[in-house]
C-alpha positions as a printed NumPy array, in Angstrom:
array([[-54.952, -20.791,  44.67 ],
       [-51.619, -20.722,  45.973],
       [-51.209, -21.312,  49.753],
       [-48.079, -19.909,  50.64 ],
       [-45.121, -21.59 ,  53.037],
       [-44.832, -19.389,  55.727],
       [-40.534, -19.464,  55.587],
       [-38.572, -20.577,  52.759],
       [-34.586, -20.87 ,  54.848],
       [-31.4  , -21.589,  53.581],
       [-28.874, -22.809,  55.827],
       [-25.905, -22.512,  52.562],
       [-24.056, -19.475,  50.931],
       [-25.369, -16.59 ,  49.166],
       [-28.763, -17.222,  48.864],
       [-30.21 , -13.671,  50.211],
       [-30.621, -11.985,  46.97 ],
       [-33.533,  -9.99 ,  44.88 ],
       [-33.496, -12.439,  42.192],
       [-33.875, -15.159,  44.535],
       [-36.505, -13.039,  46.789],
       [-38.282, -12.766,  43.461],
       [-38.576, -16.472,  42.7  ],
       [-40.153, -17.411,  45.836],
       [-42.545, -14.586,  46.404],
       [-45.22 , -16.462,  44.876],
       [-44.639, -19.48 ,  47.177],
       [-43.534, -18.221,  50.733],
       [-44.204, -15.348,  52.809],
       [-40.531, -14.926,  54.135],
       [-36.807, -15.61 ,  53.076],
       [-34.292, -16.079,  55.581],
       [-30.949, -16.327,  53.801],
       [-27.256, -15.144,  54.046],
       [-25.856, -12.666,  51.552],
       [-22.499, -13.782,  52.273],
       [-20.694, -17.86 ,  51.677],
       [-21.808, -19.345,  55.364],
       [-19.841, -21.116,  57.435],
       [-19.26 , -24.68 ,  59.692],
       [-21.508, -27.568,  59.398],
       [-25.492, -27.048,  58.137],
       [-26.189, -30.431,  59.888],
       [-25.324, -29.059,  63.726],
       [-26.521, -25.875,  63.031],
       [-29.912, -27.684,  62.203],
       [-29.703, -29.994,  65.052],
       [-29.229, -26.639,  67.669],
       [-31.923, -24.815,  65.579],
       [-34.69 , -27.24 ,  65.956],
       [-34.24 , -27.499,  69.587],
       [-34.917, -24.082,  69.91 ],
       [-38.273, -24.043,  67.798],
       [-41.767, -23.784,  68.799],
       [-44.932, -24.708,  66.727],
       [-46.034, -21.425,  67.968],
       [-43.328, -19.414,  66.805],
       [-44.404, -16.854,  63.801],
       [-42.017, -16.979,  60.592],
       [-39.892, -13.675,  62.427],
       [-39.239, -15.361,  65.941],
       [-38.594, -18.939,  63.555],
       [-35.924, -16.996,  61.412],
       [-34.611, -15.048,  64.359],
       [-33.581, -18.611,  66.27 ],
       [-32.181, -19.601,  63.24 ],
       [-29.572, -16.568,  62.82 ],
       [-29.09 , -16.669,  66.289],
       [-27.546, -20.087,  66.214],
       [-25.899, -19.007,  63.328],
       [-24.381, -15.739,  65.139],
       [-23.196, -18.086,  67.995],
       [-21.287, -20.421,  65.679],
       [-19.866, -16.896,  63.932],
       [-18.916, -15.812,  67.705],
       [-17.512, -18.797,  68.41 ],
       [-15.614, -19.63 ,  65.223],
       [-14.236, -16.001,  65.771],
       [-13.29 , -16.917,  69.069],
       [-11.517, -19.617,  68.419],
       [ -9.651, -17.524,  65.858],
       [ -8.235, -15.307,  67.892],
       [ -7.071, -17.851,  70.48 ],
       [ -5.506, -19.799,  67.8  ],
       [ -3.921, -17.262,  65.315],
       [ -2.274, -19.834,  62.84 ],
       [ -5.501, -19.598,  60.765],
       [ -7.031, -16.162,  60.192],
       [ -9.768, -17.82 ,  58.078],
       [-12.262, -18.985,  60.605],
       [-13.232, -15.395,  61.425],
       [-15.304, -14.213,  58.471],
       [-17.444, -11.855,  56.951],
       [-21.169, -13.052,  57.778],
       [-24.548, -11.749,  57.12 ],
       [-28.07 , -13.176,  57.284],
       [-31.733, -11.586,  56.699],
       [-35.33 , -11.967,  56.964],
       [-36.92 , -10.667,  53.793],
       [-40.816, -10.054,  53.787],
       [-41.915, -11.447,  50.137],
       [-44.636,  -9.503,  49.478],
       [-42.367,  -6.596,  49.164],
       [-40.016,  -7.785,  46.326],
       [-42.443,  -6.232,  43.95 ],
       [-41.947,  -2.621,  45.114],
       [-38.079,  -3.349,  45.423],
       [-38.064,  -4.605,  41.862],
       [-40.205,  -1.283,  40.491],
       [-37.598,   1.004,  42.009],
       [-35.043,  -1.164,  40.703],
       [-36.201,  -0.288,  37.661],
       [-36.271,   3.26 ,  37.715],
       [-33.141,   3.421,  39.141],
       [-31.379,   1.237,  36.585],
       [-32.937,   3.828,  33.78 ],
       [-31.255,   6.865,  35.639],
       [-28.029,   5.292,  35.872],
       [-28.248,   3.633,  31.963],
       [-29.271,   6.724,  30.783],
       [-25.765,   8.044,  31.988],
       [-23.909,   5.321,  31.137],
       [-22.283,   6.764,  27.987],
       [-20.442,   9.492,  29.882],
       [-20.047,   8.172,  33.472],
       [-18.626,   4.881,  32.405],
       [-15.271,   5.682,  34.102],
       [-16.633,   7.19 ,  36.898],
       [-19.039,   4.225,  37.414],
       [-16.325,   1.234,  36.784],
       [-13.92 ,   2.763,  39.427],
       [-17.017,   2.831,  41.655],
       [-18.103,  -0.712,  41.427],
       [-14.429,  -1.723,  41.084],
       [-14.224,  -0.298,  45.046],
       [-17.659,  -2.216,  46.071],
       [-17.124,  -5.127,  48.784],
       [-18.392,  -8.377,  47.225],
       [-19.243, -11.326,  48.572],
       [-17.522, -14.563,  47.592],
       [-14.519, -12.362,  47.682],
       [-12.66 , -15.241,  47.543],
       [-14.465, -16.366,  44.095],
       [-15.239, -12.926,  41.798],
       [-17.058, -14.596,  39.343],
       [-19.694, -14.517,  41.433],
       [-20.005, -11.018,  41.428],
       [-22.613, -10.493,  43.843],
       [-22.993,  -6.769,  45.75 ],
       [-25.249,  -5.332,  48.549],
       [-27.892,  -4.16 ,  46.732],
       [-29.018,  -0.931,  49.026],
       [-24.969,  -0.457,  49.121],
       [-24.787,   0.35 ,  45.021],
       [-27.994,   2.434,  45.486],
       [-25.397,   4.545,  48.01 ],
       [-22.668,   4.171,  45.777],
       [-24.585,   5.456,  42.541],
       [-26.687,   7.842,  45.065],
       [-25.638,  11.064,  42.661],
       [-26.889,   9.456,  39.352],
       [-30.609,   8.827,  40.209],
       [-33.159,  10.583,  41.664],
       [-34.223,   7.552,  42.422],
       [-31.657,   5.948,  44.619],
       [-33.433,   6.765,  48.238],
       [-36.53 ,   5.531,  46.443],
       [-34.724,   1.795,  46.186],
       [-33.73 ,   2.327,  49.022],
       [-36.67 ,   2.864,  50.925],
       [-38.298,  -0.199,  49.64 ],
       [-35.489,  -2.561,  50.5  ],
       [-35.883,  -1.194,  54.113],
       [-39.592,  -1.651,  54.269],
       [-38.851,  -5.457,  52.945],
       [-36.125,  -6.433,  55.28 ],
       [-37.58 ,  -7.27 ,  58.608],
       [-34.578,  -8.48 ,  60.223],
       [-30.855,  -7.814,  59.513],
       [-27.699,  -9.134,  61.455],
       [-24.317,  -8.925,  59.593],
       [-20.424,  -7.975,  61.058],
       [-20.061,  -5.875,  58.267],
       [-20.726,  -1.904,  57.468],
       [-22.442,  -2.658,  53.791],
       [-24.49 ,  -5.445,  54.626],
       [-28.225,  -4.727,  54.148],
       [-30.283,  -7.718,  53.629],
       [-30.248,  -8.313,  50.077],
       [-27.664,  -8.859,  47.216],
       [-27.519,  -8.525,  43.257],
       [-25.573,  -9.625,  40.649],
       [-23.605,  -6.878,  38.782],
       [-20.613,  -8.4  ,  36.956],
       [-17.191,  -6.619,  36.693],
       [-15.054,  -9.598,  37.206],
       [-16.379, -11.752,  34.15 ],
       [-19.543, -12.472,  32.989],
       [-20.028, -16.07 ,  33.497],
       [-23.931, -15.588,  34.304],
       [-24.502, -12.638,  32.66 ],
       [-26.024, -14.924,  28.994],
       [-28.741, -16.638,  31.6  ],
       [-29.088, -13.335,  33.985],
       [-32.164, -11.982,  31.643],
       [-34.393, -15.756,  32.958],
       [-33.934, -14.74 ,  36.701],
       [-33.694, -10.742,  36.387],
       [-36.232,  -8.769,  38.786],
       [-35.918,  -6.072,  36.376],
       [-35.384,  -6.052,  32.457],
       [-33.79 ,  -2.606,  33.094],
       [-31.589,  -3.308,  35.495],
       [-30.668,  -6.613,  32.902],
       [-29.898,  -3.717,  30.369],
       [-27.882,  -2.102,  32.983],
       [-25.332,  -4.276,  33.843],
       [-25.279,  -5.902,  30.458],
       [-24.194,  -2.502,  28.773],
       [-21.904,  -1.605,  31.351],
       [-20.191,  -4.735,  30.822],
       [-20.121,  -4.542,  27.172],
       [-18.385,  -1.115,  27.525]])
């Protein structure tokens, strides 16, 4: 028998995704993670974080402090920004999450069914759905290849191609406990759905929550 970390935390850049919620469902309760590249040094943001910790802290109030040093370096960096315009850079697009685990399953069944609807469309939407995900915020924006979208974001996006959109939806909601982000399309969890290239897409099928949604975005690329 497995006995399961309580967290699993990453204190680095894009980490908050399904496919990596679906690697470490078997091994951790939670995921606390960042759907966007993070920012400033992991080392004083570890040093602040563990000061703030109690052994009696469940894995919520443990991934709350962590964000919440996170959001002050954010505010601050932003601050600092504005006070010193000669680099808009510091002030950034940031997001991070607590994902409950034992949820990715649901989240990866409605996946699925929503990745049929839309595939089974794919023939004669294709232009309608390219100019759609051409329009998505990405994060990385900086680096495309990466390719990585909100996922409850394309499930608004694509809302009018599956009647199973609110379905996705739903679950991603019931999965993400805690969600802090600057932005209007951050949810909690990303995906991979290339446009830009498809420098993962020959590996994609090893860490896929769904071999529908694999077909998905692997068609609509080919196209």
């Amino acid at each position: 028998k497995i006995i399961k970390l309580d967290t699993i935390s990453f204190r680095t850049c894009l980490n908050s995704t399904i496919e990596v919620a679906n690697i470490y469902k078997n091994y951790a309760k939670y995921l606390v993670a960042s759907e966007e590249v993070t920012i400033g040094s992991p080392a004083d943001s570890a040093i602040r974080f563990i000061n703030d910790i109690n052994i009696t802290d469940t894995p919520v109030e443990y991934g709350k402090k962590q964000i919440q040093v996170y959001k002050e370096l954010v505010s601050n960096t932003c601050n600092y920004s504005s006070s010193n315009t000669s680099d808009d850079n510091y002030c950034v697009d940031s997001t991070y999450s607590i994902t409950d685990l034992s949820k990715v399953d649901d989240i990866s069944r409605e996946l699925g069914e929503f990745s049929k609807d839309l595939n089974s469309k794919l023939s004669s939407k294709y232009s309608e759905y390219s100019k759609l995900r051409s329009n998505m915020s990405q994060y990385a924006s900086d680096e495309p290849a990466y390719d990585m979208i909100d996922l409850y974001n394309l499930t608004e996006v694509f809302d009018k191609y599956s009647d199973n959109a609110k379905k996705l939806r739903d679950s991603i909601e019931e999965a993400i406990v805690y969600n802090w982000t600057n932005t209007n399309y951050s949810h909690g969890l990303s995906v991979y759905f290339p446009y830009n290239n498809k420098a993962f897409l020959s590996s994609y099928s090893d860490i896929s929550t769904s071999a529908d949604y694999t077909s998905l975005i692997t068609n609509f690329y080919n196209m």
